[in-house]
N, C-alpha and C positions, 0 to 999 in steps of 0.2 A: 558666950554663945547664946542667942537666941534661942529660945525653948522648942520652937515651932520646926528648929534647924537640926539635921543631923551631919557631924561630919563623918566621912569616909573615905576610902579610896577608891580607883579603878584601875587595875594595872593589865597590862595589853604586852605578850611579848611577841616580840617579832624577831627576826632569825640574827642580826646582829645588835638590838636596842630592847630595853626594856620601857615602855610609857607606864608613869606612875602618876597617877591625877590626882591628886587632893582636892575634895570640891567639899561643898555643903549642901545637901538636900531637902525638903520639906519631909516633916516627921509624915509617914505611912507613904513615901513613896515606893514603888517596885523598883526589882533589879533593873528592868526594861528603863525603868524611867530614870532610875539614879545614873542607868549609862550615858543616854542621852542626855541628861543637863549635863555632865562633864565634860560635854564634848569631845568626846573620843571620837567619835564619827567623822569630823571633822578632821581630824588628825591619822586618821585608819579610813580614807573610803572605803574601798572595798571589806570593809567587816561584814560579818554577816551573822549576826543574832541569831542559832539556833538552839533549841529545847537541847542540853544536854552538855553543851561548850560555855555555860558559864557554872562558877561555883562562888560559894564566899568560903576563906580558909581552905581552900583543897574540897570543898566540900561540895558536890554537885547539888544544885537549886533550880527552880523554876525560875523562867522570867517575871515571874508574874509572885515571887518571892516577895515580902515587905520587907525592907534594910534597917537595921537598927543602927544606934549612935556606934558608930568604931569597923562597920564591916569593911572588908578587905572584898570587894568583887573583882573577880578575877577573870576574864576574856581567855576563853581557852580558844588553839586553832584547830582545825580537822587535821588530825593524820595523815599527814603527805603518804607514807610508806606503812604497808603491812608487815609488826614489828616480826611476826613468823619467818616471815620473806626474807628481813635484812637480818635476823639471827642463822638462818640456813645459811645463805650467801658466806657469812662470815666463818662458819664450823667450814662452809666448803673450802675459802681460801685457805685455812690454817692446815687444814689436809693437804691442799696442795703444795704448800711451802715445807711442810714437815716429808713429805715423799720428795721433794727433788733436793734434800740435804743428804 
């Protein structure tokens, strides 16, 4: 490996596929930028890089984070559903199937 290189990943789930990139980037690139050379974008149009949907390790980061040799950046999506919502909805179902037994 080149010195000036770091390798890492990008991984992107999407609702049935998981994309996992393995690229090489230039040592002091950002998250923002380590995305972009992997081309994920490419492969994910419609992504949308916001303050707070990406981490490296679970870990929430800025885009503007510097990536070391080995990070795992991780593409999180927006919450479709408000988890309150679809936890109510469910206690409601169980109620009703427990009364009409």
């Amino acid at each position: 490996m080149d010195k000036a290189l770091l390798d890492i990943q990008v991984v992107y789930a999407l609702p049935n596929n998981i994309l996992v990139i393995d690229c090489s980037v230039p040592a002091g690139s950002t998250v923002a930028e380590a995305i972009h050379l992997s081309g994920l974008k490419q492969k994910v149009p419609d992504l949308r890089l916001e303050e707070g949907l990406v981490g490296i390790y679970s870990q929430k980061v800025s885009l503007n984070h510097r990536v070391v040799d080995g990070d795992r950046i991780e593409c999180y999506r927006p919450v479709s559903a408000d988890p309150k919502v679809v936890r109510q909805r469910r206690v409601e179902k169980k109620r009703k199937t427990k009364a009409n037994l």
